[in-house]
C-alpha positions as CSV (number, residue, x, y, z in Angstrom):
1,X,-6.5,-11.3,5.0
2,X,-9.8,-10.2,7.4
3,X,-7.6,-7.7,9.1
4,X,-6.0,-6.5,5.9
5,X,-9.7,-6.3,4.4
6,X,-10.7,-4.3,7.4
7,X,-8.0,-1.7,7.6
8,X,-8.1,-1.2,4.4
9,X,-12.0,-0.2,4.8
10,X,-10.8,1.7,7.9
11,X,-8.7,4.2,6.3
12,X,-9.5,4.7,3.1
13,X,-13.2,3.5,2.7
14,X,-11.9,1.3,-0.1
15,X,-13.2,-2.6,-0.3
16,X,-11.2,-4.9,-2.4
17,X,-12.6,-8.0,-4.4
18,X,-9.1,-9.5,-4.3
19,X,-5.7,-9.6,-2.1
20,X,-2.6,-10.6,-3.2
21,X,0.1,-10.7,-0.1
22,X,3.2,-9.2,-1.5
23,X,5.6,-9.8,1.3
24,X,6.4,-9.1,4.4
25,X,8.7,-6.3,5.9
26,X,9.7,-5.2,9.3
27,X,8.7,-1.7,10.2
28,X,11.8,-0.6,12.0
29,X,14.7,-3.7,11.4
30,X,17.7,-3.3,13.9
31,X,15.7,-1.7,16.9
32,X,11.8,-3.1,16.6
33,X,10.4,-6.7,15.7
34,X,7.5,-4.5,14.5
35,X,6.9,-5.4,11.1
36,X,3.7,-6.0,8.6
37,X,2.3,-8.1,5.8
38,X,1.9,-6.1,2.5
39,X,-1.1,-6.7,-0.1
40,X,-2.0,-6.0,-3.7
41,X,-5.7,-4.8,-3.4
42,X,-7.5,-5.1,-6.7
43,X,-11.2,-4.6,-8.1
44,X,-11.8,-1.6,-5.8
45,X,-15.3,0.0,-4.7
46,X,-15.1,3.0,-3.0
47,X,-16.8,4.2,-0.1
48,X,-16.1,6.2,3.3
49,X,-13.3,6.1,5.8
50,X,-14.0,5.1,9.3
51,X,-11.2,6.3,11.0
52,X,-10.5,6.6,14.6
53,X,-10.0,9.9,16.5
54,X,-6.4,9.8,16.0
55,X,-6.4,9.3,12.5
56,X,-9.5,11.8,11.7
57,X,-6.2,14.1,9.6
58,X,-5.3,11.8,7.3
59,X,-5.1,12.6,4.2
60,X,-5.1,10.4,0.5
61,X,-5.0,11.2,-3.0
62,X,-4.9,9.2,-5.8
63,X,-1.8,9.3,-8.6
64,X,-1.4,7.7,-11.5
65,X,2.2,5.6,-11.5
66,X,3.8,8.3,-13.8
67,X,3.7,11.1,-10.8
68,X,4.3,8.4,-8.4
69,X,7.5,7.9,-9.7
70,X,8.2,11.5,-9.6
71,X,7.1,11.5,-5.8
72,X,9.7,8.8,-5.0
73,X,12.7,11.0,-7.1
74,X,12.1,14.3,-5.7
75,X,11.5,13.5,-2.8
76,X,7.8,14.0,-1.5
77,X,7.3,9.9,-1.1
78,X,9.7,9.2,1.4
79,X,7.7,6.7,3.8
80,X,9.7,3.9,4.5
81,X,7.2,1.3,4.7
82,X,5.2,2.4,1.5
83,X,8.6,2.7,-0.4
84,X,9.3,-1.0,0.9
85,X,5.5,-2.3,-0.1
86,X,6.3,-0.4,-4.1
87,X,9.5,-2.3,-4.1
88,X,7.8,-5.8,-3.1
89,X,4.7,-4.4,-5.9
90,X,7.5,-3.7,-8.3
91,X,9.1,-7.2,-8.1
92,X,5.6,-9.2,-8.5
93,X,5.4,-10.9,-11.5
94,X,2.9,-9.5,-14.2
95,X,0.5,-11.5,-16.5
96,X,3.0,-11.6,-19.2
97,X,5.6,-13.1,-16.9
98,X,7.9,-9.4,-16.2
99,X,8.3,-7.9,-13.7
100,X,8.0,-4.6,-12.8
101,X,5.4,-1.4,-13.3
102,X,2.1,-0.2,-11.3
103,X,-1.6,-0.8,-11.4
C-alpha cells in the first residue's frame, strides 16, 4: 500500500485517504511474469506531480465515467493494463451490494 501511496503522489500529485486493492493482473501474461496490484483510491487531495525525467510528458485528464465509456468503445482507451484495472473496478461490489459502475 506505501508504494501504491507513493506512485500515486508521483505521477499525478494526487494523495488518497483510502485504498482498496482491487486485484492483481499480470502486465504481459504468456511472455513476462511482470504483473501489478490494482487499487481503488478514494477521498482525493490534489496537489503536484513529481515525476522523473522520463516521465516529465505525461499527460492526465480527468473524465467523468459517461465519456470514459465512450473512450473504451471507440477506441481512444486502449491500454491494456488500465482496461484490466476498469474491469477489476467494474466487478467490485458497491454499497448496495451490485456490481458494476464508476466513481
Amino acid at each position: 500500500m506505501a508504494l501504491a501511496r507513493a506512485v500515486l503522489r508521483e505521477e499525478t500529485g494526487l494523495v488518497a485517504d483510502s485504498l482498496t486493492r482491487l486485484g492483481r493482473i499480470h502486465v504481459a501474461h504468456g511472455y513476462s511474469s511482470q504483473g501489478c496490484r490494482v487499487f481503488l483510491a478514494e477521498h482525493l487531495t490534489h496537489g503536484e506531480p513529481r515525476r522523473e525525467a522520463t516521465e516529465a510528458d505525461t499527460a492526465q485528464r480527468w473524465v467523468d465515467a459517461g465519456t470514459l465509456d465512450e473512450m473504451v468503445a471507440d477506441g481512444r482507451f486502449v491500454d491494456a493494463p488500465s482496461l484490466a484495472a476498469l474491469a477489476l473496478l467494474q466487478r467490485r461490489p458497491r454499497g448496495d451490494g451490485r456490481t458494476g459502475g464508476h466513481r
